[in-house]
N, C-alpha and C positions, 0 to 999 in steps of 0.2 A: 196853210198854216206855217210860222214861222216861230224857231227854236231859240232861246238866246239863254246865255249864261250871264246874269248879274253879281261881281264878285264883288267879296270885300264889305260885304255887309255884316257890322256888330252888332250884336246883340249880347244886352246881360243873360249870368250863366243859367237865374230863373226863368229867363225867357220863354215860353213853348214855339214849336219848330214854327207854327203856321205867322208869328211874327214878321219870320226872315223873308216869307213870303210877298204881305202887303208893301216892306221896305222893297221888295224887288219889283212890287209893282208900282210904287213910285217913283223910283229910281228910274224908269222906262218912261211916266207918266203915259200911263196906260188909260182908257177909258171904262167903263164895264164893260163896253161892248166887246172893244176889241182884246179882252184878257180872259182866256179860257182858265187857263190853270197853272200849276204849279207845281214843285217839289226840289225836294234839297239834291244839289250836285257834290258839295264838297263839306264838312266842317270841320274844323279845327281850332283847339286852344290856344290864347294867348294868356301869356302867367308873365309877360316881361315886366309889367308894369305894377305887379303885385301888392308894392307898397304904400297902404294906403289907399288900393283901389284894388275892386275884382277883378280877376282873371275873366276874359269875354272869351264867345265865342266868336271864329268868325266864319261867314258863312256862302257859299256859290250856290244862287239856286239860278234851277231852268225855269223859265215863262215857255209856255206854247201863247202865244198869242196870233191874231189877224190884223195883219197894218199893211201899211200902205208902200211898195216898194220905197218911196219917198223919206218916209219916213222910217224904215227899216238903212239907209243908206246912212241915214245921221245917225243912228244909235252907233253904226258900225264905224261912226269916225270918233265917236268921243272919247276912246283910248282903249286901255288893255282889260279897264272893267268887265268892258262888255264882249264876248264872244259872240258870233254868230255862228252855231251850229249846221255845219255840213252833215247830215246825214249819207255816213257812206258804208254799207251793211258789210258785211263779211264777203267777197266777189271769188267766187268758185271758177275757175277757169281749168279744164282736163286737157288732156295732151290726148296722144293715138297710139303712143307707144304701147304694146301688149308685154304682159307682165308674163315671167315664165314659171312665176310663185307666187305664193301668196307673200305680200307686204309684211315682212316679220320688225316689229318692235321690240326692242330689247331696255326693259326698264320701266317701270309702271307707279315712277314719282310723276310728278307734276307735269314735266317736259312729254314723256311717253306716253301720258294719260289724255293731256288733250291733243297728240298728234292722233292716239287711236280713237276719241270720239269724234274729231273730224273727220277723217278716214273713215271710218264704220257710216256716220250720217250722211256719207256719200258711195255708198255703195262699193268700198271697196274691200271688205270682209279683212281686218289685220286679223294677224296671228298674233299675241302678243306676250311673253315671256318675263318672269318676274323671278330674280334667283330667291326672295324672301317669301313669307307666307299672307296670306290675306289676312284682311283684318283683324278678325278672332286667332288667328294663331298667331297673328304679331302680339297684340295684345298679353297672349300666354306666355310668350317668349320673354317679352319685355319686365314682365314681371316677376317669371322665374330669376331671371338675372337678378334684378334687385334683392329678392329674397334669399336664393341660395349663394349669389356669385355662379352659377352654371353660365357661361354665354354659349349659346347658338351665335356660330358663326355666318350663317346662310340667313336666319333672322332673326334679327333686333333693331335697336334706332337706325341704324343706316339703311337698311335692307328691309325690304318689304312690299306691302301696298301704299301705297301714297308717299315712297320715300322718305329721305330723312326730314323733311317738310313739316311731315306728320307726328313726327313726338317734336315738338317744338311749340309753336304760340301756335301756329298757323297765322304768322306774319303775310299781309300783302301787299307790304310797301315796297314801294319799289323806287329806282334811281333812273329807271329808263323812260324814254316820253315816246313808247308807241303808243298810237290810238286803239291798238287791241289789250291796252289792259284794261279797258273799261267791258270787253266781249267778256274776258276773264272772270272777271267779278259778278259779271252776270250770271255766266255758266255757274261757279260755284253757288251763286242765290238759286237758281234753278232748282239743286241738286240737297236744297237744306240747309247751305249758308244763314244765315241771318242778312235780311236785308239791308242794315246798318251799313254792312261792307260796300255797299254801292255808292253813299256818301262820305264817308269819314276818310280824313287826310289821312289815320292811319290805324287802315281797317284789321280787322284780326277775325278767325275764325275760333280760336284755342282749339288742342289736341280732341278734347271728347268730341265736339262738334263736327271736325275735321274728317274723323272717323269715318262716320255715318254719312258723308258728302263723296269721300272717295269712294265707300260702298253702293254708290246711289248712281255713281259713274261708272263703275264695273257692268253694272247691270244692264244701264244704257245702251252699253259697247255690244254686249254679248243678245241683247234686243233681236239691234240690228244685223246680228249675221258675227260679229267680231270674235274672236277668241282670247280668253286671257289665262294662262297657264301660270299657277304659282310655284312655288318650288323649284323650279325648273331655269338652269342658269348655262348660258351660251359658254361653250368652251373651248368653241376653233370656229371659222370659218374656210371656205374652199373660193380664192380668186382664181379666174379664170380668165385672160382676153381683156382685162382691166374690168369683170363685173364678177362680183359677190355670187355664189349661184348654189352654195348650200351654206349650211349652217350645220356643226355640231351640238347637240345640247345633252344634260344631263338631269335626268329627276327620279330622284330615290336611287342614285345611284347607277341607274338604268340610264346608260346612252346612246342617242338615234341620232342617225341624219335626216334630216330636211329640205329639200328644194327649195331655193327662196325667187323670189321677184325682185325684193329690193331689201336692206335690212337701214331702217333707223333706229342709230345708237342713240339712245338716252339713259345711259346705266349710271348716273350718278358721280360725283366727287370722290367717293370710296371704294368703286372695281376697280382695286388697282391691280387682279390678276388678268384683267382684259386689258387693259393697259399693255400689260405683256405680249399677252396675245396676239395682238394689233403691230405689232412693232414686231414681231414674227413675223408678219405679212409683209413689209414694206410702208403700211400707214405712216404716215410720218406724225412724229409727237414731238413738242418743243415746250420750254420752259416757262414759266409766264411768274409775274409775282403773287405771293399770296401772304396768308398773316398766321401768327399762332399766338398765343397768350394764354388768358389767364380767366376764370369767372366769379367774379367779386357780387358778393352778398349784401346787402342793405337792409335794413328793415323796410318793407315799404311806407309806411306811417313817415319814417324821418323822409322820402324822399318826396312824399305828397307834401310835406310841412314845407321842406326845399324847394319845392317849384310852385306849390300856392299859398305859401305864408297862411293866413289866419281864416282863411277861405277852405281850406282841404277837409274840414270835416262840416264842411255848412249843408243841409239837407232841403230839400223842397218839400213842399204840401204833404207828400205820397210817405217822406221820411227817407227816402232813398235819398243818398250823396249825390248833387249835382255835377259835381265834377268825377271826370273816368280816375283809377289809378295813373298815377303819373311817370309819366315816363320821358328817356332824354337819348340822349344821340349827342357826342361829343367826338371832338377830333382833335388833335395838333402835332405838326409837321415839323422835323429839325432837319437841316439842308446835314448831309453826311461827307465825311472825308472816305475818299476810299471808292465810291460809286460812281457812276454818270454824275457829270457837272450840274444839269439839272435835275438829279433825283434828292428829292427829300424822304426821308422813313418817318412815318406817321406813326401814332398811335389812338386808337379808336375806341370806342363800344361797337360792339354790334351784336346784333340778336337779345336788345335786352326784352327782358320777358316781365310786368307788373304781376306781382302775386304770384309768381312763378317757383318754378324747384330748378336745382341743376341734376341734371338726368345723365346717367352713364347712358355710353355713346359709342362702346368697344366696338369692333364687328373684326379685329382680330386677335385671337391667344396670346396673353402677353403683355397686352398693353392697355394704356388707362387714356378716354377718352373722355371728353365731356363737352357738351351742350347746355339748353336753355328750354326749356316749356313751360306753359302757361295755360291752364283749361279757362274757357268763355269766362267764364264770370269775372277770374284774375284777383280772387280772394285768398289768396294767399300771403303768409305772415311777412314774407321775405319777397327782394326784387333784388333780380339777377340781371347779369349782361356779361357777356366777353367785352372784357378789354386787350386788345388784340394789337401786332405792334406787326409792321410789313415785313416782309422775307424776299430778296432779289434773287435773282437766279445767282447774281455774282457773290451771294454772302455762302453759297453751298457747294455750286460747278456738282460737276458728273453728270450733264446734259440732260434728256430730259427727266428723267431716275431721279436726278440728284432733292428733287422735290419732294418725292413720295420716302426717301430714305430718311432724308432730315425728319418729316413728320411722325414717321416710324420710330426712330432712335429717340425724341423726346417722348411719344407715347410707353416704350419700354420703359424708360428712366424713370418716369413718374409711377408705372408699377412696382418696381424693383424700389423706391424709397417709399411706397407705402405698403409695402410689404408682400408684394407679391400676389395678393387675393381678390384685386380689383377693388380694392379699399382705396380712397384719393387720398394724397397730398394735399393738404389746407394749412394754411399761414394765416395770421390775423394779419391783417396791412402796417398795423403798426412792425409789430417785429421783423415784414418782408423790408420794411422800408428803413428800419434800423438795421440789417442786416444781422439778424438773431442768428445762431448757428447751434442753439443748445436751450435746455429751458423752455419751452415756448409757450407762448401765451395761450389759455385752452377760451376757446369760444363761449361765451354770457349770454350775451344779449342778444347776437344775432346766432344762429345756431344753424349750421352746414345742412342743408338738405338733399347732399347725392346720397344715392339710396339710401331713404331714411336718416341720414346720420352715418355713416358706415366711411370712417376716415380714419385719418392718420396726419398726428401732426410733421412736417418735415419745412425745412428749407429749400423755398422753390427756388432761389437763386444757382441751387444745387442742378436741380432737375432743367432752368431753362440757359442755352444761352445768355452770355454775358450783354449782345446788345438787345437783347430781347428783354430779359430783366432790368437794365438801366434807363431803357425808355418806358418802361413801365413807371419804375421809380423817379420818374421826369413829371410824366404823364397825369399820373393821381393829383401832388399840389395844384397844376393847372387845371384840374376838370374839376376841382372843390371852388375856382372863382366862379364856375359858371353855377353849379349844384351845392350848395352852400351843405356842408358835412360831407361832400363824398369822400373825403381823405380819411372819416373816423379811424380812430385807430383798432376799434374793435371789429371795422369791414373783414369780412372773410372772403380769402382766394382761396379758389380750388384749382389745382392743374389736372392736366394742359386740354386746351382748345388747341383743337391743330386742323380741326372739317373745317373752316369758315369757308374756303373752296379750293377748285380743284388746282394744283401745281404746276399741272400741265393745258395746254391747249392743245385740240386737235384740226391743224389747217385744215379750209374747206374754201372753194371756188366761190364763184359769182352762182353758180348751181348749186350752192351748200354742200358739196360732197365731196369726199378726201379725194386726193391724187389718185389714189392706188384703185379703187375702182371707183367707177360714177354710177355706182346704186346704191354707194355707198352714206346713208347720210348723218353724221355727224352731229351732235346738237345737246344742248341745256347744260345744266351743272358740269358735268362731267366731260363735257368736250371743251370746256372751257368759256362758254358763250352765256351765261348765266349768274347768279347770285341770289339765289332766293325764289318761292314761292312763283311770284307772278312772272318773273322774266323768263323762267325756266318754261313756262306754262306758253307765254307768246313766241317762245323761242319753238316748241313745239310745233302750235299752230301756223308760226311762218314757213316752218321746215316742212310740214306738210300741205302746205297749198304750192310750196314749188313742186312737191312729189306728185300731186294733181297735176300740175300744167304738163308735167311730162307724160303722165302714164292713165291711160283708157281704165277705166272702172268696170268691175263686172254688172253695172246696173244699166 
């Protein structure tokens, strides 16, 4: 049997799926003999052409069909259409090395989560530690917060089970072109996902869903032999001979040591007190660039209207809207005086979220965080996104610190001008962009959703850096050519986004593991090797099939 991907196949937005199908079976010109089956690989909207014509889908599906090597050789020359799939499963390869611990994971987002179900489906029983609480008590946390302003600092949005991943869309798009993020996508459909995620160019699981998929992975782990400890957060380790050989940890207060084998860090963009830790040891940590900005509000109605004109509320048979809420991804870059010759500072979206809330995002006293989440369906009145503006290491110096300080110092700022109580900072765009300083314009139409409503008008030009707010105020005119109203003047910011990711990187070898010891291994968000959901999740699964090739399994 042979596999092929047929791309680039449109179809109108009424179409139903098994259309794309037949078009990909003549695209092949296939026989009936030789055409067994089908299903969708990729889709995705196009809205460029809106005017005056519907937005299409377009669509990558796989044929398994039986042909003729012959004839299989001219499909594969007639260009970039056609793919022929190499099937090449996930290749388990162990080492002989004997472990003098058990395999401790530190961290139980994305990254952590599928190093330990690899690990566990192979017999090698992780330990696995989570300084945040499981599900239900993330849950409790997250909520308390919004309600009272109480944060738990051990959990909330950043800390927990399924990390900061987890209060967000459950975004799994990604920028990287390994062939393990299609493993990815799999595992979470395994686990409860929606199978949708397996085709769609820009799949999502939302928060409620998300839930109940990292909890269906806990269980997995813990099946096989695996352990996963919540509450409980690493707070030294013991090098010895260049190898890791215990761990201190702490839960409920109550602190023990541990033996370890080998320990893979995947603790996230936000330990920044292991951060410390580490750099006690001799780890080496260095600076890398990252972004912080702002998360601007929409209605979603105006931005379906913006990207499919007169089509965004057209419904099929069933009555249900054919097209998904609509969403965008913008960018533009200004070459800077002052930096590297060729570095440009961009300004972005990222994490926008359809029908979404902007969610406090603290996980320290003090200071005012924010994020994007979106639950499955994405029926929500308002569309959010960070628009977020780049940060060099040369725009802060103090090595590698000087990242996690800057981010600290606006996160304070923004609490101290909204008063202290974990109340945000919001500006309408108009008066950020007029540069209001008094008076300000109280939100209509679109109406702020961090916790509930629970703000404070202020002057973000106050709270952000000067080049961080002027490229903002660059950025909006230009991203309303592409999104027709994104500049309204009644758009609401809330500050600051300062998580987009980690400030730092943590070097790692051709072996994935730091200098300072080589059991040591390093990896996802937080090490600097990541950006989101999926990559964070293959970055896991690579980090632990090298931990296999070196080290003998107890099975």
């Amino acid at each position: 049997m042979n596999s092929i991907i047929v791309k680039n196949l449109r179809l109108p937005i009424d179409a139903p799926i098994e259309e794309s199908f037949q078009a990909a079976k003549k695209r092949l010109a296939l026989s009936q003999n030789e055409y067994l089956s089908a299903k969708l690989h990729k889709r995705s909207i196009d809205a460029r052409h809106r005017v005056g014509n519907s937005p299409e889908f377009v669509c990558s599906v796989t044929v398994d069909c039986e042909i003729s090597e012959k004839k299989l050789q001219k499909i594969a020359s007639l260009g970039s259409d056609f793919e022929i799939i190499k099937n090449e499963p996930l290749t388990i390869e162990t080492g002989n090395e004997l472990l003098d611990g058990r395999p401790l994971i530190v961290g139980f987002g994305p990254c952590g989560m599928f190093a330990a179900l690899l690990l566990a489906e192979n017999g090698y029983n992780p330990l696995v530690i989570e300084r945040g609480g499981d599900v239900s008590q993330r849950i409790a946390a997250v909520e308390e917060f919004n309600r009272s302003g109480q944060l738990d600092t051990e959990t909330n949005i950043q800390f927990g089970a399924g990390g900061a991943g987890t209060f967000s869309d459950g975004k799994l798009v990604t920028r990287i072109n390994d062939p393990r993020c299609s493993y990815v996508l799999e595992r979470f459909r395994d686990f409860g996902a929606p199978d949708e995620i397996c085709y769609l160019a820009k799949p999502h699981i939302g928060t409620d869903k998300l839930l109940g998929v990292v909890d269906g992975i806990r269980q997995r782990i813990e099946s096989l032999g695996g352990e996963i400890r919540f509450n409980t957060k690493l707070n030294d380790i013991e090098i010895v001979g260049n190898k890791v050989r215990s761990a201190r940890l702490e839960s409920d207060g109550i602190s023990s040591e541990i033996k370890v084998g080998a320990v893979i860090l995947a603790v996230g963009h936000s330990a920044r007190d292991t951060y410390d830790m580490l750099a006690a040891h001799g780890v080496e940590l260095m600076p890398k660039p990252f972004s912080v900005g702002v998360r601007v509000e929409h209605l979603q109605s105006d931005i379906d209207a913006a990207l499919y004109g007169k089509f965004a509320d057209k419904v099929g048979k069933d009555g249900k809207k054919l097209l998904p809420p609509g969403e965008y991804a913008l960018s533009w870059r200004e070459p800077q005086k002052g930096l590297k010759s060729d570095t440009a500072r961009g300004v972005y979206s990222f994490c926008m979220c359809p029908g979404g809330e902007v969610v406090a995002a603290a996980s320290e006293c003090g200071g005012v965080v924010t994020n994007g989440m979106s639950r499955y369906a994405r029926d929500g009145r308002n569309a959010n996104a960070a628009i977020a503006v780049s940060v060099f290491p040369e725009d802060i110096g103090g090595g590698w610190h000087g990242g996690i300080e800057f981010q600290r110092m606006l996160e304070q700022k923004a609490f101290k001008a909204a008063g202290s109580n974990y109340s945000a900072p919001v500006e309408t765009l108009g008066d950020f962009l007029d540069g209001k300083r008094s008076h300000f314009t109280e939100p209509k139409r679109i109406i702020p959703t961090y916790r509930g409503g629970i703000y404070t008008l202020c002057d973000l030009s106050d709270v952000l850096p000067d080049f961080v707010s002027g490229m903002l105020k660059k950025g909006f005119p230009r991203f309303a050519g592409k999104v027709r109203g994104f500049n309204a003047r009644d758009a609401v910011l809330t500050g600051v986004e300062t998580r987009t990711s980690a400030p730092i990187r943590i070097p790692r070898g051709e072996t994935r593991t730091a200098s300072a010891a080589d059991n040591l291994y390093p990896c996802g968000e937080g090490a600097g090797y990541a950006g989101g959901i999926t990559s964070a999740a293959v970055d896991g699964i690579n980090t632990a099939l090298q931990f296999m090739k070196v080290y003998r399994s107890d099975r």
